[in-house]
C-alpha positions in Angstrom: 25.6 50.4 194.6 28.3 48.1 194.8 29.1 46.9 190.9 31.3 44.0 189.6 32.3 44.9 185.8 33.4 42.1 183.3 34.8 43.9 180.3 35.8 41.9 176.5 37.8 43.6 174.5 36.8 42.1 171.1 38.6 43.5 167.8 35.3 45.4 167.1 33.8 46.4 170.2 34.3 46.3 173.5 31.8 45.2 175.9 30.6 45.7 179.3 28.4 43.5 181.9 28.0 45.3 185.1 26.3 43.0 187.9 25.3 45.1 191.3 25.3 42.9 194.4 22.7 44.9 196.2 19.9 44.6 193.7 20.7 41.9 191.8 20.1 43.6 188.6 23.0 43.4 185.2 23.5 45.9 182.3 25.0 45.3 179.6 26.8 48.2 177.1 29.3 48.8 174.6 31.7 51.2 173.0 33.9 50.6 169.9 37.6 49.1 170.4 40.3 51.0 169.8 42.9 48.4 168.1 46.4 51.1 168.8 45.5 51.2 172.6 42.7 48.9 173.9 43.1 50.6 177.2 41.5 54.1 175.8 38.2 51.5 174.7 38.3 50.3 178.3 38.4 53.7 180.1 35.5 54.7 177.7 33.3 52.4 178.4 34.1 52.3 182.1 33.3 56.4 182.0 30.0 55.7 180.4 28.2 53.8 183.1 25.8 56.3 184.6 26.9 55.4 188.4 30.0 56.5 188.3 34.2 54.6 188.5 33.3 54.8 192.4 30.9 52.2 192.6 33.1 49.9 190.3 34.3 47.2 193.6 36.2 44.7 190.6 36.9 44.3 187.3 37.0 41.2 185.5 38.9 41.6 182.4 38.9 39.5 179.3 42.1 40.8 176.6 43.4 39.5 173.1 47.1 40.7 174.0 48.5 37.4 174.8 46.3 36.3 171.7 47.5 39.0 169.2 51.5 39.2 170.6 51.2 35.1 169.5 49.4 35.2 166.6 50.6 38.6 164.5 54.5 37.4 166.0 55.2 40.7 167.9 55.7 38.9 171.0 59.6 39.9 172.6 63.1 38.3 171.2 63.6 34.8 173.2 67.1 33.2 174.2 66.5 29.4 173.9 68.4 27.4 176.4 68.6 24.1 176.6 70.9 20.8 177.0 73.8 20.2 174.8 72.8 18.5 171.5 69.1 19.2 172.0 69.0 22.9 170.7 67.8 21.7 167.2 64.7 20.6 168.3 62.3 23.5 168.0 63.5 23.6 164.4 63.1 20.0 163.9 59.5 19.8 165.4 57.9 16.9 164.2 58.1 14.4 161.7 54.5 15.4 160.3 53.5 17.2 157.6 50.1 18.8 157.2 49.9 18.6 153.2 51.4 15.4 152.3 51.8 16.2 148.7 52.8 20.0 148.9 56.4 20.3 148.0 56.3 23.6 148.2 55.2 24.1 152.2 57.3 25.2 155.0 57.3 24.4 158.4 56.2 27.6 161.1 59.0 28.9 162.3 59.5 29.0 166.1 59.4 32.0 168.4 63.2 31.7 168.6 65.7 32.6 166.1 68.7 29.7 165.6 71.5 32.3 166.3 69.9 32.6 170.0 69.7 28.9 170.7 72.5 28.0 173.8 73.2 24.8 175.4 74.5 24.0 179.0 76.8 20.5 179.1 74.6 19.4 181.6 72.6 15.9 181.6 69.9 14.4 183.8 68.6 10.6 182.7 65.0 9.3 182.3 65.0 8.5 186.1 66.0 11.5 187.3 69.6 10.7 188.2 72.3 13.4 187.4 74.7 12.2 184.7 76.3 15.3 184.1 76.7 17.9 186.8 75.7 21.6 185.8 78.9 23.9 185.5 77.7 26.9 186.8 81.3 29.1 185.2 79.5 27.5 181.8 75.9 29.5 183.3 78.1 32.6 183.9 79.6 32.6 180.3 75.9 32.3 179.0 74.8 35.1 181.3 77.7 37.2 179.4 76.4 35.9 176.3 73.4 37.1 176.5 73.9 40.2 178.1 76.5 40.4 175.0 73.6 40.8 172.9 70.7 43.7 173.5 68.3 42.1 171.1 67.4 39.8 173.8 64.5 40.3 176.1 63.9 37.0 177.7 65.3 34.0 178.5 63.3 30.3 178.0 65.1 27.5 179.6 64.1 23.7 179.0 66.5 21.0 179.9 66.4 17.7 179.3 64.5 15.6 182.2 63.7 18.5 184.2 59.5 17.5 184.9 61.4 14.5 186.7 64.4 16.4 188.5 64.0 20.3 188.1 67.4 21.1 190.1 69.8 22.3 187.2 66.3 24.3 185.7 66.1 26.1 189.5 69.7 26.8 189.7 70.3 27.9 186.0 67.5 30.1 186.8 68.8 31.6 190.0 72.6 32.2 188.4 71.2 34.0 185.1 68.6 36.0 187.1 71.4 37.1 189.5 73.6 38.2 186.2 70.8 39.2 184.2 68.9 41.4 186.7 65.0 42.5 185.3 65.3 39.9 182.5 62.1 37.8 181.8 63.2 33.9 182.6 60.8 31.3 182.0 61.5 27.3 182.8 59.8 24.1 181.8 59.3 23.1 185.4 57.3 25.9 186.1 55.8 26.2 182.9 54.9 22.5 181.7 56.2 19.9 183.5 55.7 16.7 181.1 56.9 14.5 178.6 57.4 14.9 175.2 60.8 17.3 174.5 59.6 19.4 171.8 55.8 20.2 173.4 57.3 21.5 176.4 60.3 23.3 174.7 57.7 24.9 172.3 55.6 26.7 175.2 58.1 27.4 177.7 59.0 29.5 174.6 55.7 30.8 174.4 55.7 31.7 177.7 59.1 33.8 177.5 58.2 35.1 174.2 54.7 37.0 175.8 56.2 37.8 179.1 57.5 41.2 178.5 54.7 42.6 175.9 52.3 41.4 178.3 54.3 42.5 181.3 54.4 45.8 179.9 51.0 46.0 178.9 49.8 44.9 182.6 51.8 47.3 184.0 50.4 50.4 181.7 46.7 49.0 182.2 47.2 49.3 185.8 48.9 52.6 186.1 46.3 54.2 183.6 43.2 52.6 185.4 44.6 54.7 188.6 45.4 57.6 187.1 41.6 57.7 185.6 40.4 57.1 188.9 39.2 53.6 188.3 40.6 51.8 191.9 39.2 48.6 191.6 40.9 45.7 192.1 41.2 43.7 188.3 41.7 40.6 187.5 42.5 38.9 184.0 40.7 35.6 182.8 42.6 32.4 181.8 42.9 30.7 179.0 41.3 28.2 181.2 38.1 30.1 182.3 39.9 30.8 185.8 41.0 34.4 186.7 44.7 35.9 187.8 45.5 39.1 188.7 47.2 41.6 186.7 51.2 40.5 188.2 50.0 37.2 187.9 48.9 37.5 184.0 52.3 39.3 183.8 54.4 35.9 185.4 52.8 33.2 183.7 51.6 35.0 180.1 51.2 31.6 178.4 47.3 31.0 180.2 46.3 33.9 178.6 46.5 32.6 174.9 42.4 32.3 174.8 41.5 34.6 176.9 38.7 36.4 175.5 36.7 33.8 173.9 36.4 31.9 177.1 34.0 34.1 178.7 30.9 32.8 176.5 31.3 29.6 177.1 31.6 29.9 180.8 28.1 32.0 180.3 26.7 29.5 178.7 27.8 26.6 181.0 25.7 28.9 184.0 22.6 29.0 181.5 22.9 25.6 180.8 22.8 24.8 184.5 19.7 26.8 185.1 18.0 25.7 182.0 18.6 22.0 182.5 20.3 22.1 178.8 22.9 19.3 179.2 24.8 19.2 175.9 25.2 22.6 174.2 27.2 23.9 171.4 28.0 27.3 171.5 29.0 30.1 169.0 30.5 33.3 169.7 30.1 35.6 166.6 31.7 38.6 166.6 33.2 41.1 164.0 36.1 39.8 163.3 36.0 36.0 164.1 33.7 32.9 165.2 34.5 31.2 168.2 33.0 27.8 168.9 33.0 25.3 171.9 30.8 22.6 173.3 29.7 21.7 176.7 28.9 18.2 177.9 26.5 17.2 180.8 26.9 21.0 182.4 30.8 21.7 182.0 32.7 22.7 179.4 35.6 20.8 177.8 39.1 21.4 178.1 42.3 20.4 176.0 46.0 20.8 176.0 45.9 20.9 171.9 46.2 24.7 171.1 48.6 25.2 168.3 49.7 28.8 167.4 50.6 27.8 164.4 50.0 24.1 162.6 52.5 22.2 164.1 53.6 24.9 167.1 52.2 23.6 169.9 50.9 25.8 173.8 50.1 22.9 176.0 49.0 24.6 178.7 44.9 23.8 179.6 42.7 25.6 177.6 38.5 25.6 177.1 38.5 24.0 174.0 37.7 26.8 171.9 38.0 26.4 167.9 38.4 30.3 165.9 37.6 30.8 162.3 37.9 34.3 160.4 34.3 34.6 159.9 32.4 37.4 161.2 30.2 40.8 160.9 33.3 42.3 159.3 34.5 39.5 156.9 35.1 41.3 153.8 33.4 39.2 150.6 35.7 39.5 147.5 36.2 37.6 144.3 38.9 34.9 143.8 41.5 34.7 140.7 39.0 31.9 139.7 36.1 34.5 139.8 34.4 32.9 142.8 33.2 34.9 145.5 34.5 34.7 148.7 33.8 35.9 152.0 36.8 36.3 154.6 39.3 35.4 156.7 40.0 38.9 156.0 37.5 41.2 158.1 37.4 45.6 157.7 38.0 45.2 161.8 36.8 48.4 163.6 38.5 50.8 161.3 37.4 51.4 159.0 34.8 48.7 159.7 32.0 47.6 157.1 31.1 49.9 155.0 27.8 50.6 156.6 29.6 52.6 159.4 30.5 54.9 157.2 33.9 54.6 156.6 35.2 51.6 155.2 34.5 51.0 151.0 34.7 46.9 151.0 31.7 44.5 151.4 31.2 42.9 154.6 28.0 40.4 155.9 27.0 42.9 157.7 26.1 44.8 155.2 24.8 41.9 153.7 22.7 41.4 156.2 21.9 45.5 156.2 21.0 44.9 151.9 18.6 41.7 153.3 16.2 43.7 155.7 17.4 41.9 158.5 19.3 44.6 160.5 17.8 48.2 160.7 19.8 50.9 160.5 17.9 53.5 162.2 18.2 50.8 165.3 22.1 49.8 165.3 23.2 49.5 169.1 19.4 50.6 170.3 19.9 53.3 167.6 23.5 54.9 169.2 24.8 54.2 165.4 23.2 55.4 162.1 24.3 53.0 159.4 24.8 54.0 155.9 22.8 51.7 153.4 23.3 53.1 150.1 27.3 53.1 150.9 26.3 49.5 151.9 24.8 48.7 148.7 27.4 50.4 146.9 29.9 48.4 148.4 28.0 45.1 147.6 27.4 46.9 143.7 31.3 46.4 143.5 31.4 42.6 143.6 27.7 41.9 142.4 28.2 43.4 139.2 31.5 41.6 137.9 29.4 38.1 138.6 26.2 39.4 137.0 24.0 39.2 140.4 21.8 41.9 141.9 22.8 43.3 144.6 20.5 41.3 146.9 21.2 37.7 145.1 24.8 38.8 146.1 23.8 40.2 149.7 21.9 36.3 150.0 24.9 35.0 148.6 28.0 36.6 150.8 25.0 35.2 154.0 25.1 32.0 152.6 29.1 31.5 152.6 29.4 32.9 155.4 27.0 30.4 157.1 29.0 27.6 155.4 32.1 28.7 156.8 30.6 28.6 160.2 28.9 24.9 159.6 32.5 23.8 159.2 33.4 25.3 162.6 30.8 23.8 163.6 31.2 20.9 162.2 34.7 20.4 163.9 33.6 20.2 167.3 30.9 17.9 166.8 30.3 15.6 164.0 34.5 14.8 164.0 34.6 14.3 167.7 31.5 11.8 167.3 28.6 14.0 168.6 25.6 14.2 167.1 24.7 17.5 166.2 20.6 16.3 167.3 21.6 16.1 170.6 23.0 19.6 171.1 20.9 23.2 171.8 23.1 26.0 169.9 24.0 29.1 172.3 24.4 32.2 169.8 26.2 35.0 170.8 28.1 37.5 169.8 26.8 40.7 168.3 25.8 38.4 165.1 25.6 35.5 166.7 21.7 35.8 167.0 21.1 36.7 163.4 22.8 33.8 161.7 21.4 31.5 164.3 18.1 30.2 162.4 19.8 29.3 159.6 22.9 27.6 161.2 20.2 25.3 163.2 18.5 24.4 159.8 21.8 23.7 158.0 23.9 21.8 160.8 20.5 19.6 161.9 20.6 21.1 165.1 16.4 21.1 166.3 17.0 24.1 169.4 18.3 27.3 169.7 19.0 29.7 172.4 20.0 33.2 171.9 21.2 34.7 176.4 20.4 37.6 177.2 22.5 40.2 176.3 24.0 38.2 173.6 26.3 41.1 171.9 27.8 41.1 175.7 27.1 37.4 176.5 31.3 37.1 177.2 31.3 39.7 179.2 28.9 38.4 181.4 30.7 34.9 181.7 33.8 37.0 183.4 31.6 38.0 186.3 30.6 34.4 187.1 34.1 33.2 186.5 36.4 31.8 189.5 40.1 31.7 190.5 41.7 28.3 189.2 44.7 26.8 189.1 45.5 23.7 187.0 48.8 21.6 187.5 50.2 19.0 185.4 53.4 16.8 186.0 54.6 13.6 184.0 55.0 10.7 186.2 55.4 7.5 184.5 54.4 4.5 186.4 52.9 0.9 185.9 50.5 -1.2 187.4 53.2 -4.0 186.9 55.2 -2.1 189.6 53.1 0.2 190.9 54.7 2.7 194.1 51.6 3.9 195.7 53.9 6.1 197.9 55.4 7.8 194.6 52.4 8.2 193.6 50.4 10.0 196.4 53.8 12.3 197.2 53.3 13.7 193.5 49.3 14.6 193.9 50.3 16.1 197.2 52.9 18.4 195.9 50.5 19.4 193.3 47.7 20.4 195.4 50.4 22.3 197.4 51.5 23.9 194.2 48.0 24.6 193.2 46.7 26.5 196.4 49.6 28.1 197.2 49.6 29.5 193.5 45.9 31.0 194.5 47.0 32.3 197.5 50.0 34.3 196.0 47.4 35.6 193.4 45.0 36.7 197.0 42.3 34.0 196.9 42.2 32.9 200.1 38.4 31.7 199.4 37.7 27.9 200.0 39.5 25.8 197.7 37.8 22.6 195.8 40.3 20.4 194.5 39.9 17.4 191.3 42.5 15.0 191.0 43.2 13.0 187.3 45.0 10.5 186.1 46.2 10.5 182.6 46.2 6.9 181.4 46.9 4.3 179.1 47.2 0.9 177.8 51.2 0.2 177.6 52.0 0.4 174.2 49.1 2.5 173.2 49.9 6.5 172.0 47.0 8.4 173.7 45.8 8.5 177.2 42.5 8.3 179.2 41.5 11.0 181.5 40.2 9.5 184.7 39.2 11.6 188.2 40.6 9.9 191.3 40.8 10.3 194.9 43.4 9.7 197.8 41.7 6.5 198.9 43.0 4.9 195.6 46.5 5.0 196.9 45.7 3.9 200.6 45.5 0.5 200.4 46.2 -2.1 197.8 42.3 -2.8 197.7 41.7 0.8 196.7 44.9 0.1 194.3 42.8 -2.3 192.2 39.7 0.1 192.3 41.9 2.1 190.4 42.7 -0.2 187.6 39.2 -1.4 187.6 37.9 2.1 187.1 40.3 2.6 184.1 39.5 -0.6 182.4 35.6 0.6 182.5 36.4 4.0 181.2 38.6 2.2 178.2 34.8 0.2 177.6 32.8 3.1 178.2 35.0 5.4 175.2 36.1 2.7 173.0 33.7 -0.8 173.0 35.9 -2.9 174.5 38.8 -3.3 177.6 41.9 -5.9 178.2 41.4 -6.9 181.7 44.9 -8.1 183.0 47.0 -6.0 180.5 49.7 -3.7 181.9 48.5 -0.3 182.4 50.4 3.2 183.1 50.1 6.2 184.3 51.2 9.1 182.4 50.4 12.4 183.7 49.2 13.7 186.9 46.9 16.5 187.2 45.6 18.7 190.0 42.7 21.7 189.6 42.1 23.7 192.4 39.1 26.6 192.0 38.5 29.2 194.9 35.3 29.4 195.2 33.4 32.2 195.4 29.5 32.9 195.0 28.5 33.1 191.3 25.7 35.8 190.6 22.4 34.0 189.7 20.9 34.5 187.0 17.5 36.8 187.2 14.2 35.5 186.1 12.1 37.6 184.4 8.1 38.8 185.0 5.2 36.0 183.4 3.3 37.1 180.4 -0.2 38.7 180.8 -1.2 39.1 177.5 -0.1 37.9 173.5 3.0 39.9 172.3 2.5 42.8 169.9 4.9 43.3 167.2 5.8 47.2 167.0 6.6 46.9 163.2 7.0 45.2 160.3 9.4 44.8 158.1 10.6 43.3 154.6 13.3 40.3 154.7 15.0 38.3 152.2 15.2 35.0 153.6 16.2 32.1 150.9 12.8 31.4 150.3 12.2 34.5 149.1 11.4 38.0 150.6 8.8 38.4 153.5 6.9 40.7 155.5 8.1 39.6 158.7 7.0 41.0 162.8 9.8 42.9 164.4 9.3 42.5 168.3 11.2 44.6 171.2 13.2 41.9 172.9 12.3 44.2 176.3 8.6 44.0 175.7 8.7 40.1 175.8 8.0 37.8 178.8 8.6 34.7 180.6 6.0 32.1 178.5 5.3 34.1 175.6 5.7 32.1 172.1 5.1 33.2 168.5 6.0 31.5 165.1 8.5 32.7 162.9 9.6 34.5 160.5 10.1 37.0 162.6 12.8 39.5 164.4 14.1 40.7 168.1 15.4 43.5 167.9 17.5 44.6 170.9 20.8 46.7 171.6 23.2 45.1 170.8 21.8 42.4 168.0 18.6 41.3 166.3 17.8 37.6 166.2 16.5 36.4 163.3 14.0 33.3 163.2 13.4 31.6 159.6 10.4 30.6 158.5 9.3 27.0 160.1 10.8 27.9 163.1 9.2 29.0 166.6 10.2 31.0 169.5 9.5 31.0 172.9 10.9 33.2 176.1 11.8 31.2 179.3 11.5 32.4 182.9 15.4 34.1 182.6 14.4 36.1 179.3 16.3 33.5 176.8 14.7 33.3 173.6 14.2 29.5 172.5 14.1 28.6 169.2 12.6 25.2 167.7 12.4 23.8 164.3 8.8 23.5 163.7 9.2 20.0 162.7 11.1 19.3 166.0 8.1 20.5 167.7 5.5 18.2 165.9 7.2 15.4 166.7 8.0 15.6 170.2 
């Protein structure tokens, strides 16, 4: 037995996908997070699998420590270096606001205090050339400077011009890191080398700011993983959906802002592929948040839009993953206005709802305990008892002061909850101009299957698809994830006065950057490369993505292609193109993906006979309460199809179908839901 492991460490639980390359066959488990020291929920789970640490060959690891330094601000105290007369302009940000008419709001502060903000008398121009020569007796006072002070534990340095002409970066670099020996330096060169002074100040910051919690926390993982006898070689996954090793995660901290919620959406793009889905929205709902995403003819969609904060922007390329607080453990309380309200704020994993026993507030799980629609003799294939008179109890406490029952309040705290999740949804398609009819909605998560009915009937959305192992579903997107690398460098040129030369030396250096990044991480695998052009109408504010390829800086023929192919593109997005206007080039872009085999997905045996229900139970669905099926998601096959209402129970979830909805079982084992309606008229 030869196993590759993909392990999430959600705020709840943390799951586990192992996939064994001689048989083919996956399982799927979980053990309860321990928030204090996510390492002990890791080493539990790992113990638990029945074959033993030794057959563990790699770990794929998905962790909320880059994501939880950044967001709760307990990332490490930052020294903010930059060129004289610029160190204002973290503070500054932008001109923006985001409530026009609030007097009373503040900006987010940055992840540097003012007091450790230094500037060099150093100056590069717009072209590259050196105004100003670097004083390197000015770096050495710094270095004292800093050493001066031992609240310091990093060092983020962003000069002016440097994605044009990185020498006084390098050098400032090499003179601190020879006076400051063992001290965390990050650069803007390295980091993100493009336009736009306060974007690339803001997460070169971000990047010094994680690099010695996650450093540390890299280090511990790996020494504690030995020590227990766990050998395998681990690997960390990218904000991007690529993978890095455990000292790579620990250089370049910044790409693992998203990490966790990447693996879904990765998962999904693979069942997408196999099901001939092409556009798919996907929901990741968990205990203590809801992640959404949405993938487009096959692949998913990345941005370089993730703020920490509104208005603190990490540029670095991300899946484009929007997070709400919504989830099994949001916690429904009333208002000052006496409205109820369900979340941001969720019980977590301790003490959890207060079905588990421990915790006295109401969550939607217990909600959804109080509606019938989870059993609680059958809570993680009946590993967990839950409590439903402490359930109801805790549901009594805000039902009463409104004047509901208990379950016209349990129906209620559902209800929100699905509202705040139509928003989310909302965001990623009806604002970006996709319509929500063309989309299939992946649910996942441990809840994600029993809110997905009702999320299809109040978003529009006609199918559903709840993966197999859907309370793991993230996990299982880290085994089928691959090394990648992307690189990204402002530089500005025109089709006025266009240097094909320039332009073909700065893809090459990329690529170069690219692979040998992969190689220093040990992925020697074959290397597939994607060249893009970032471009633009001059004048206009936002740029056009468009893929290229050498050829288009060959030959002056090839030269035209190019700005043929952007003018189309500008058509294609917008309705309409300006043949013979100027165009430039922004941003160059370079993603190179080792690639190694992806485990296929296993089909499932064909139906012989009808599906038999094994119980039945009572649910309160809006409509009222119902006598509904419950079906064994193991005892279904490949082509069976019954009408709902109904549940699947499994493990790690129950999926609940609503009344006018159907569900069938493809040849993988996904259960596919359809509105009735849908069905009539196709």
């Amino acid at each position: 037995m030869s196993l590759l492991v993909g392990i999430d460490v959600g705020g709840t639980f943390t799951d586990f996908v192992a996939y064994d390359h001689d048989s083919g066959r996956m399982e799927a488990w979980k053990v309860l997070s321990v928030p204090t020291d996510p390492v002990v929920g890791i080493l539990n789970g790992l113990n638990a699998h029945p074959a033993g640490k030794t057959a563990i060959e790699h770990i794929r690891l998905g962790t909320t420590v880059a994501t939880n330094a950044i967001l709760e601000r307990k990332g490490a105290t930052v020294a903010y270096v930059t060129t004289k007369g610029f160190k204002d302009v973290i503070f500054v940000q932008r001109g923006n606001r985001r409530f026009h008419y609030d007097m009373s709001w503040v900006k987010p502060k940055p992840l540097a205090k003012r007091r450790h903000c230094f500037e060099l008398d150093e100056r590069i121009d717009a072209h590259g050339a050196v105004l100003k020569d670097l004083d390197e007796a000015e770096v050495a006072r710094l270095a004292e400077a800093i050493a001066a002070d031992p609240s310091i534990e990093a060092v983020a340095i962003c000069l002016l011009f440097s994605y044009i002409n990185p020498d006084h970066e390098i050098r400032v670099k090499q003179l601190l890191g020879e006076k400051l020996p063992g001290m965390p330096i990050s650069i803007s060169y390295e980091v993100l080398p493009k336009w736009k002074e306060y974007e690339r100040a803001s997460t070169t910051l971000a990047d010094a700011y994680l690099k010695p919690v996650v450093s540390r926390q890299m280090r511990a993982m790996r020494a504690r993983l030995n020590e227990d006898g766990v050998k395998a070689p681990t690997v960390v996954i990218k904000s991007n959906g690529g993978q890095m090793t455990l000292d790579g995660a620990a250089d370049s901290p910044v790409h693992l802002v998203v990490s966790g919620p990447t693996g879904g959406v990765l998962a999904s793009c693979q069942v997408a592929k196999a099901t001939g889905i092409d556009h798919m929205v996907t929901i990741d709902i968990g205990g203590t948040s809801t992640d959404v995403s949405t993938i487009i003819d096959g692949s998913e969609r990345l941005t370089t839009g993730f703020e920490i904060e509104w208005g603190v922007p990490v540029q670095i390329p991300i899946i484009d993953i929007r997070t709400i607080g919504a989830g099994g453990g949001s916690i429904a309380w009333i208002d000052k206005g006496g409205m109820l309200r369900v979340g941001p704020q969720s019980a977590g994993a301790n003490p959890g709802p207060a079905s588990y026993g421990r915790g006295e507030l109401p969550t939607v799980t217990d909600a959804n305990l109080m509606l019938g629609r989870i059993d609680p003799n059958n809570f993680l294939g009946g590993k967990m008892t839950l409590d439903r008179a402490r359930a109801e109890r805790a549901i009594a406490s805000v039902a009463e002061p409104l004047g509901y029952t208990v379950m016209e309040c349990a129906l209620s705290i559902v209800r929100i909850a699905n509202s705040n999740m139509v928003a989310a949804l909302r965001s990623v398609l009806i604002e970006a101009g996709l319509d929500p009819r063309d989309f299939t909605l992946s649910a996942f998560g441990g809840a994600g299957p029993v809110h997905v009915g009702e999320l299809m009937i109040e978003m529009g959305i006609p199918r559903g698809i709840v993966p197999n192992n859907p309370g793991q579903f993230s996990a299982s997107g880290f085994i089928m994830s691959q090394a990648r690398v992307d690189r990204q460098r402002t530089t500005q040129l025109t089709s006025y006065r266009f240097d094909r030369d320039k332009a073909a030396d700065v893809l090459r250096s990329l690529v170069d950057e690219a692979i040998q990044q992969l190689r220093d991480q040990g992925f020697d695998d074959d290397v597939k490369l994607t060249k893009q052009l970032e471009m633009r109408y001059l004048g206009q504010n936002y740029e056009l993505e468009l893929q290229v390829s050498d050829e288009m800086f060959e030959r002056s023929e090839h030269e035209d292609a190019l700005w043929a192919a952007f003018h189309d593109a500008h058509k294609s997005r917008f309705g309409f193109s300006t043949p013979g206007e100027i165009i430039e080039i922004v941003n160059f872009k370079v993603t190179a993906i080792a690639d190694s085999p992806i485990p296929e997905l296993p089909r499932i045996e064909k139906a012989s006979a009808p599906p038999q229900a094994r119980r039945h139970r009572l649910v309160t669905f809006t409509e009222g309460e119902i006598d509904v099926p419950v079906y064994d998601r193991d005892d279904l096959r490949a082509g069976h199809a019954v009408k709902g209402p109904l549940l699947v129970e499994e493990s790690a979830s129950v999926t609940v179908i609503c009344p006018g909805q159907n569900l069938s079982v493809d040849d993988y084992g996904h259960l596919l839901i359809e509105n009735a309606a849908q069905q009539e008229n196709n």
